[in-house]
N, C-alpha and C positions, 0 to 999 in steps of 0.2 A: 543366741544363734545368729550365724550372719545370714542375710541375706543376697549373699553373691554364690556364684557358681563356681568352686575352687578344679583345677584340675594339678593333675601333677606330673609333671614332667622328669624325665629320666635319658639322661645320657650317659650309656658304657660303649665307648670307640668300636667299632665293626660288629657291634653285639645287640644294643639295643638303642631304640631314639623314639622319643614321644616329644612333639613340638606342636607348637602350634605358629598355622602359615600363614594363620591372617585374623584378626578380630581386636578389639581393644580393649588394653588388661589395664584395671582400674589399680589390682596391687599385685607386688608381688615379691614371695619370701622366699630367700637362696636356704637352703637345707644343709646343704655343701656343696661340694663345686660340681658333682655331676646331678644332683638334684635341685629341683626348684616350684614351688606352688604359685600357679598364678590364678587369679580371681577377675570374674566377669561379671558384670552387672545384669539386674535381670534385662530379659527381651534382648539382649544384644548377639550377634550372632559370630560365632567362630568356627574355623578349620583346625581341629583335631588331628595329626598325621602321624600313626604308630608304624614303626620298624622292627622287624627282630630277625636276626642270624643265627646261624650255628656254624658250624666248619663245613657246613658241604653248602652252601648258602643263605639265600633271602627264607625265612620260614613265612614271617607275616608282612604285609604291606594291608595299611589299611587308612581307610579316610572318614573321620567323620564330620560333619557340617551339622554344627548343631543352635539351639536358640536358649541362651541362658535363661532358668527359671527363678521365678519368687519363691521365696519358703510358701510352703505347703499347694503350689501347684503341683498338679500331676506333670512324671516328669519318663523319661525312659530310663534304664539304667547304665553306665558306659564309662569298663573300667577306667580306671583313673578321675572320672571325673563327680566330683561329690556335690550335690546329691546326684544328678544328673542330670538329662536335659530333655529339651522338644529335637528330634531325628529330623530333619532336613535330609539329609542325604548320610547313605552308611554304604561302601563302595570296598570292598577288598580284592588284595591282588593286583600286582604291580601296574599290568597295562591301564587295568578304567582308572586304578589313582593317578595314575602319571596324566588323564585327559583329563580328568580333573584337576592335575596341579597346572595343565596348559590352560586351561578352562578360564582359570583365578587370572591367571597372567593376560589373557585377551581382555579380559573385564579393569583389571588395574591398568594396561596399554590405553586403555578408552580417561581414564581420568580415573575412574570410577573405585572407592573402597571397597574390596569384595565385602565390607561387611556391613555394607549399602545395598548390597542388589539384593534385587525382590526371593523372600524366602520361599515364594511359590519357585522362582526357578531351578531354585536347588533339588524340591520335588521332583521338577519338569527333569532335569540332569539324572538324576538318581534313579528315575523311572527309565530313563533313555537308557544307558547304559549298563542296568540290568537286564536287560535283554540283548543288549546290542549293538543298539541301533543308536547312530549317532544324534547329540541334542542340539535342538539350535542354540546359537550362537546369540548371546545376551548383547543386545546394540544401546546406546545412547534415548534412542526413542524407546525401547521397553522401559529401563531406567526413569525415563520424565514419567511414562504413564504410571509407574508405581509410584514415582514420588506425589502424582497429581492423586494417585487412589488413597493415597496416606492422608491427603490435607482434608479430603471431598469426606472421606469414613473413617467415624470415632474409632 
């Protein structure tokens, strides 16, 4: 059994799209041309972004921000991705995904790999945006402080 977090992605043109927008895939196997499995190590963290249409529009828009796990950690469950993962952030419908995909882009504008930034903030986000209310904005010095909380605690 591996110990990576496979997900699987699917692309049918104006119909359906499962990608992911940001994290780092350690493998990954093309199925055929609109499919493809990629694999993530554990602890490492990625953006999830499901799509799907029908003829009268968008049905689904949805985001998830997740934290790859080890065989036999407890994990959440979240189609496509096997076994599953730690939920960081789970956001549906078009407008909060879209300030989440601004979100990535202000933190990558900064230098920063989204899949670097503190997994509390995706909490912090995830939490904001379920109700409403807009999240702060992830700056250069939150960034050092979690880097400094990583070195300081095992």
């Amino acid at each position: 059994m591996s110990d990576l977090t496979q997900v699987e992605l699917l692309w049918l043109e104006k119909r359906i799209e499962n990608r992911i927008r940001f994290g780092r895939i350690v493998e990954e196997k093309i199925l055929d041309p609109r499919r493809r499995v990629v694999s993530f190590a554990p602890g490492s963290i990625f953006a999830f972004v499901r799509w799907t249409s029908n003829d009268f529009g968008t049905v689904i828009s949805r985001i998830d921000i997740l934290r790859a796990v080890a065989t036999g950690q407890r994990c959440a469950t979240v189609p496509y991705v096997r076994p599953g993962g730690d939920i960081l952030l789970r956001l549906s419908g078009w407008p909060k995904v879209e300030r989440v995909l601004q979100l990535v882009d202000v933190i990558e504008a900064l230098g920063i790999d989204s899949a670097d930034a503190a997994p509390d903030y995706w909490h912090h986000v995830h939490n904001r945006l379920s109700v409403n209310e807009a999240p702060r904005t992830y700056t250069k010095s939150r960034h050092q402080a979690w880097l400094h909380r990583q070195r300081i605690a095992p």
